[in-house]
C-alpha positions in Angstrom: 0.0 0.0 0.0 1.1 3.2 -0.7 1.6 6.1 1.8 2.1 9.7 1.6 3.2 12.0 4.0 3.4 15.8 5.1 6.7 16.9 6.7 7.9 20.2 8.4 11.3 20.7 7.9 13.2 23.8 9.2 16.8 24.8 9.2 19.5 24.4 12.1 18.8 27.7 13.9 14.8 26.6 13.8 14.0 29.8 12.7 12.2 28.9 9.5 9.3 26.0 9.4 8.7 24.5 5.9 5.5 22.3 5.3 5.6 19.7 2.6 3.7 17.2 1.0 5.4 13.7 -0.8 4.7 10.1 -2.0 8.4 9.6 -0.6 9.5 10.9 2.2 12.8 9.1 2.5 13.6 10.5 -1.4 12.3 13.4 -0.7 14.1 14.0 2.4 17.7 13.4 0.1 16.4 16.1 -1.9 16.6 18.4 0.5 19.3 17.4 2.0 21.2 17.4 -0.8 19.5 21.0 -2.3 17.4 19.9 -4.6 14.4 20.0 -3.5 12.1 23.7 -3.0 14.1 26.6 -4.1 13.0 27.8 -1.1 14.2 24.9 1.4 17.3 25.6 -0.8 17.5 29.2 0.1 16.9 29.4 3.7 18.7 25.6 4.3 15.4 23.9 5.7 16.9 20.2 5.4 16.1 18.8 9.1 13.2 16.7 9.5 11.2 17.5 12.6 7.9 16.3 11.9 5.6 13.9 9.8 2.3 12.4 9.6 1.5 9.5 7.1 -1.6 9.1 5.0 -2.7 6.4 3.3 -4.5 8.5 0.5 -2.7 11.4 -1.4 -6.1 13.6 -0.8 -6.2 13.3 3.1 -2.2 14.1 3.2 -3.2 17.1 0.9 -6.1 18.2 3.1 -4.0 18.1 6.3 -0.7 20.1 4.5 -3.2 22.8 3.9 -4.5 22.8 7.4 -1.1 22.9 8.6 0.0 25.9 6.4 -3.3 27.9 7.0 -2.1 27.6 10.8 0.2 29.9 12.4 4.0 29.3 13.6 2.6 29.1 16.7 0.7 26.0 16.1 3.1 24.6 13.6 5.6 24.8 17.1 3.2 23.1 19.0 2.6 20.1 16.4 6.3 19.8 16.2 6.6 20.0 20.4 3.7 17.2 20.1 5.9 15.0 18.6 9.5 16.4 19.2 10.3 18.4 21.7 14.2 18.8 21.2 13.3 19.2 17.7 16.0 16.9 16.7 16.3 16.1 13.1 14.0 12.6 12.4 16.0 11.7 9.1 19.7 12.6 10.5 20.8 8.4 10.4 19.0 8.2 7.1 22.2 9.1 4.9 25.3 9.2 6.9 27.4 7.5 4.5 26.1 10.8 1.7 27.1 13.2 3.7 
């Protein structure tokens, strides 16, 4: 079964929350990583993974990234608090032998 996921990334200072929206989140997580993903995750070097939901249908993963980003940074701080308070990056084992 497939599974789809939304993701806030930010960059190492925390200062910048990025919601996103992909059929991959491992792949797309090396995109970021490795800059090519968003222009703008590649401008303001969002590339740590501190938050996800899965989905099991692209339209309910869709529906809930556009909740998230009608929210405001202060609820986008609590979701990621909900899950990860030290907002340690989730993906930072994922490619340690690409980096």
């Amino acid at each position: 079964m497939k599974t789809y996921s939304i993701y806030l990334l930010t960059n190492k200072n925390n200062t910048v929350i990025y919601t996103g929206v992909t059929n991959n989140l491992e792949r797309r997580m090396w995109e970021h990583k490795f800059e090519k993903g968003s222009k703008f995750t590649s401008k303001y070097k969002c590339n740590k993974l501190v938050y996800y939901e899965d989905f099991h249908t692209i339209i309910d993963a869709i529906a809930r990234e556009k909740q998230i980003k009608a929210g405001s940074r202060a609820k986008k701080i609590e979701l990621i608090n909900s899950m990860n308070m030290n907002w340690d990056d989730l993906s930072k084992d994922w490619f340690e032998n690409e980096l």
